[in-house]
C-alpha positions in Angstrom: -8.4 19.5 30.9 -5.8 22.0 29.4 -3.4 21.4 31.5 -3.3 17.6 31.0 -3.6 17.9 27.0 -0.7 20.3 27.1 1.5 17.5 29.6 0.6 14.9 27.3 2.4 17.0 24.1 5.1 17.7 26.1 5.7 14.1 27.3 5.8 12.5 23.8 7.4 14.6 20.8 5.6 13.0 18.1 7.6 12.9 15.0 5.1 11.6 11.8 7.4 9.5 9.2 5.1 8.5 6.3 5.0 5.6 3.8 7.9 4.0 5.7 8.8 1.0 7.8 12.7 0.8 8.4 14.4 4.7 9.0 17.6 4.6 10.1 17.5 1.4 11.5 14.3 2.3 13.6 11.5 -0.5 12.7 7.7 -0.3 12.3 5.8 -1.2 15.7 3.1 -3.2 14.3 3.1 -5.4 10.9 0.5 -5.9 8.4 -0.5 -8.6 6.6 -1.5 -9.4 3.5 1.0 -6.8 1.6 -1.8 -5.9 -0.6 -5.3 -6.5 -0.5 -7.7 -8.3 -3.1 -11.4 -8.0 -1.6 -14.4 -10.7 -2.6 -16.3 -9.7 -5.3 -19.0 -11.3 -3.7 -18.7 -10.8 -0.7 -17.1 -7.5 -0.7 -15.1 -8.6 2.4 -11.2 -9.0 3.0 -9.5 -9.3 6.5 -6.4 -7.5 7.4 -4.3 -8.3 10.1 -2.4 -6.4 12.3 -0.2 -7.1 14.7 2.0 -5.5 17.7 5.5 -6.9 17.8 6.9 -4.2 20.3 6.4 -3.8 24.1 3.9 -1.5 24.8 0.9 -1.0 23.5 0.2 0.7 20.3 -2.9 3.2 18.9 -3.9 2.1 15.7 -5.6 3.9 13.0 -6.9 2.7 9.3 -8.0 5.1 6.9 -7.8 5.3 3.1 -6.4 7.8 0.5 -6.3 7.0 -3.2 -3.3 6.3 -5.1 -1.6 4.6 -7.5 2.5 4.2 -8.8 2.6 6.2 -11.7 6.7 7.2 -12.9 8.4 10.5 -14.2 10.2 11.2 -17.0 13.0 8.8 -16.7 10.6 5.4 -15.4 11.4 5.9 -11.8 8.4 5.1 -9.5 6.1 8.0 -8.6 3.1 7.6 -6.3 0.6 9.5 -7.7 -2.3 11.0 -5.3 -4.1 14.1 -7.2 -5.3 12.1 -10.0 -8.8 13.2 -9.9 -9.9 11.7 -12.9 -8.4 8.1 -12.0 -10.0 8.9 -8.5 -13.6 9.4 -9.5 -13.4 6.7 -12.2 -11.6 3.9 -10.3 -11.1 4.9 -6.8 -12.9 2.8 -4.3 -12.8 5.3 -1.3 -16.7 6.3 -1.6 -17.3 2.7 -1.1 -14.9 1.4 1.1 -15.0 0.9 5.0 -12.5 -0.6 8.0 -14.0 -2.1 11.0 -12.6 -1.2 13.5 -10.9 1.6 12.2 -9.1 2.6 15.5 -7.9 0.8 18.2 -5.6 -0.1 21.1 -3.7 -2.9 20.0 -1.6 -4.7 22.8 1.9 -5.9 23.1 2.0 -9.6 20.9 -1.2 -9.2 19.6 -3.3 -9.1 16.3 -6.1 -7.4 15.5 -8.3 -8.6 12.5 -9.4 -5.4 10.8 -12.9 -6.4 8.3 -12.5 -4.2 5.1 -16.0 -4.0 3.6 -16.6 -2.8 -0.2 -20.5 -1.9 -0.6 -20.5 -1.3 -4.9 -22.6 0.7 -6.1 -25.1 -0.1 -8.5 -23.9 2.4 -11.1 -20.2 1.2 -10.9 -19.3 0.2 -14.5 -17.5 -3.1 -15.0 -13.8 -2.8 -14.0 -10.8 -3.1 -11.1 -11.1 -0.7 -8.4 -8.5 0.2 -6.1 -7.5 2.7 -3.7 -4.6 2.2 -0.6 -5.1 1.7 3.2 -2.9 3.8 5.8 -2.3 2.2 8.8 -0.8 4.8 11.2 0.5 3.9 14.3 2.8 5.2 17.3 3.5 3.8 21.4 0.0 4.7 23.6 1.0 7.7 25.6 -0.5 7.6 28.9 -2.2 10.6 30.5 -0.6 12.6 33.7 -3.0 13.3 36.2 -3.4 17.1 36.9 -1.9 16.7 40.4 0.6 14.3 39.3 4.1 15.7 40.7 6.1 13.3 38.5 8.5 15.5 36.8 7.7 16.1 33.2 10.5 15.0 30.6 10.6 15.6 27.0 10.3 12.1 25.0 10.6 11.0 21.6 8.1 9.0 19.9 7.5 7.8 16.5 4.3 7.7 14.4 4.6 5.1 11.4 2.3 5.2 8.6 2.5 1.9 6.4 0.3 2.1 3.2 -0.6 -1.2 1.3 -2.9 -1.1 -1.9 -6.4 -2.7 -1.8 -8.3 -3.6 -4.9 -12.1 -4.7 -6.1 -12.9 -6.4 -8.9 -16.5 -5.7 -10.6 -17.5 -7.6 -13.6 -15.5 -8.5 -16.4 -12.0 -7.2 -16.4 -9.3 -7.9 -18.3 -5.7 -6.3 -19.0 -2.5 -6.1 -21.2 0.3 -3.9 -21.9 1.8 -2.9 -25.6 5.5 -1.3 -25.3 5.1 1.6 -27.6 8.9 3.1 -27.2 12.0 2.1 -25.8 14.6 4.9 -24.5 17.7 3.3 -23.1 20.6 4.8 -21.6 24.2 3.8 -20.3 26.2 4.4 -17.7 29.5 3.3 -16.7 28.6 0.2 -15.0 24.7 -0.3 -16.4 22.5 -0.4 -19.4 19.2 1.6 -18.6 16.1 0.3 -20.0 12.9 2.4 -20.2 10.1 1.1 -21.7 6.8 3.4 -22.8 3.9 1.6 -21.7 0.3 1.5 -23.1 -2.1 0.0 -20.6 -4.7 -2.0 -22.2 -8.6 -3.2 -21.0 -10.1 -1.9 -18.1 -7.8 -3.6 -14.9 -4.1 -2.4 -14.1 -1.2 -4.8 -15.5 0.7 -6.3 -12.2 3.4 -8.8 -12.8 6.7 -8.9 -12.8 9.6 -7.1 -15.3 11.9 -8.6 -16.7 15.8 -7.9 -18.9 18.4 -9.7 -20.4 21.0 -9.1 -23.2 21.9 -12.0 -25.3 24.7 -13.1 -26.7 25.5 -13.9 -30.8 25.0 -17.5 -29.7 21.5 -16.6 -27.9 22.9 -17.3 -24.5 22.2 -14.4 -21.8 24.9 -12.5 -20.4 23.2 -10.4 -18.1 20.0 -10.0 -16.6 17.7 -8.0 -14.1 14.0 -8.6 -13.0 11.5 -6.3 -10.6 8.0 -6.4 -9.7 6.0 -3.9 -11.3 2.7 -2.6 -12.1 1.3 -0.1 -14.9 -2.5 1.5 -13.4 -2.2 3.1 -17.0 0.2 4.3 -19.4 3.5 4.9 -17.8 7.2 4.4 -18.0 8.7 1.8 -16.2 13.2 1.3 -15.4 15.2 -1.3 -15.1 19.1 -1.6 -15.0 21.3 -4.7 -17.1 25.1 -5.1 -15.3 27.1 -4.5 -18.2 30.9 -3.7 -16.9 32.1 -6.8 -17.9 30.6 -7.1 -21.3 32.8 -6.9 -24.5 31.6 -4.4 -26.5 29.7 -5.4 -29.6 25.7 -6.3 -30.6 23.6 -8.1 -28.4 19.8 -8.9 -28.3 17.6 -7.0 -25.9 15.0 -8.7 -24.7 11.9 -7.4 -22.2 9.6 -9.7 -21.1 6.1 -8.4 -18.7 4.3 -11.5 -17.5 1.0 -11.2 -14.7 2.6 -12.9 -11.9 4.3 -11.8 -8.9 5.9 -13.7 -5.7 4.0 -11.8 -3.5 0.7 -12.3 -5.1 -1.4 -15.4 -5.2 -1.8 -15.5 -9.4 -5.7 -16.3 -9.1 -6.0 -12.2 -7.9 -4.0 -11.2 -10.7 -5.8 -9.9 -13.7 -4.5 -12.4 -16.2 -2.8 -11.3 -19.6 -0.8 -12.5 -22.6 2.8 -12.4 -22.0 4.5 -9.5 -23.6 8.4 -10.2 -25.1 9.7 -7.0 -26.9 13.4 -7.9 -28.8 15.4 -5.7 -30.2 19.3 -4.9 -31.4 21.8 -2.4 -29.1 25.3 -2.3 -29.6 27.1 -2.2 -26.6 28.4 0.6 -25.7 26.0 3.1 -26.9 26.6 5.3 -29.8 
């Protein structure tokens, strides 16, 4: 048994690359779908899929891990995993399951994987949410003991994919008030950096969105992202602004609960939040 454990690891080189899809032009095996997950409140079931788009068949494994995008000092996106005071409030691992959660998966092929939330009764009102891992590499067949094929060294890739999966219990509501602004300039870009405050009990996910205005109230530049604020945090965005005059413009930022990639009934829905203000161009 040793001896065909040890020609296994020396067949396949296993080389883990986490949280991404495309390195250096090498592509993610199997796809996932939906890009996040909302599961039934009544129910408590939501079906991913998963499918094998190489060659070969692939091993498959779900599992969970809480997290959330939280930001550093400067608004730029921080996954944040050792919050253990988010976790036990909000996170939905203790009550979360995949069916199956491992698997063969063949070439062309889609496997249906069941998430199933079973809330606890002493879960307070609110949006729960943790993210699913999806790790998967090429099946690497065993050598038989006797097996005189030569032995060569061979690279393989594990991918782990992680999309975010959330649970609504009860009423839950949201909102976002932009206590600060810090901007910053650059040669080519104004910086925008609004401090957020997170309001109500659900995370705010929408969309982000800048534009400088002119005297006249015409915009001359403008930049949008999708974004999301689990609780208070900083969010970025850069304005194009190398072929501005210099002068005073309006600054608007505008945070509205819709994305492109979500349906807007699983978004938490929320007052549209327009902050103005007056920057002269280029900074002082």
């Amino acid at each position: 048994m040793k001896t065909v454990f040890i020609k296994r690891i020396i067949h396949s080189l296993v080389f883990t690359l986490v949280n991404m899809c495309v390195i250096s032009g090498i592509t993610a095996q199997v796809s996932l779908a939906p890009s996040s997950l909302f599961v039934d409140e009544k129910s408590g079931i939501a079906n991913l899929y998963v499918s094998n788009r190489s060659t070969v068949p692939q091993e498959v494994l779900v599992s969970f891990a809480f997290g959330y995008p939280g930001s550093d000092e400067k608004g730029n996106l921080v996954m944040q995993y050792e919050d253990e005071a988010a976790a036990e409030a909000f996170g939905l691992d203790p009550y979360i399951r995949a069916f199956p959660k491992s698997f063969i998966l063949e070439p062309n092929q889609q496997q249906t994987v069941r998430i199933q939330v079973r809330p606890s009764a002493a879960m307070n009102d609110g949006f729960y949410f943790t993210r699913i891992k999806v790790l998967s590499s090429p099946e690497v067949p065993v050598l038989a003991e006797n097996s005189k094929e030569s032995i060569n060294a061979q690279i393989s890739f594990k991918f782990e994919q992680v999309i975010a999966v959330f649970y609504k219990k009860g009423k839950v509501e949201t909102g976002l008030s932009i206590r600060d602004l810090e901007i910053e300039q650059t040669e080519k870009e104004l910086i925008v950096i609004p401090v957020l405050e997170r309001l109500g009990n659900a995370p705010f996910i929408g969309t982000f969105s800048a534009a400088l205005k002119d005297s006249g109230g015409s915009s001359v530049t403008e930049a949008q992202t999708s974004t999301t604020a689990y609780f208070n945090t900083k969010r970025r965005l850069a304005l194009k602004t190398e072929n501005l005059k210099p002068g005073y413009y309006e600054l608007e930022l505008k945070f509205v609960t819709k994305r492109s990639d979500m349906a807007t009934g699983d978004l938490v829905q929320a007052p549209d939040v327009i902050y103005t203000v007056e920057v002269e161009l280029p900074l002082k």
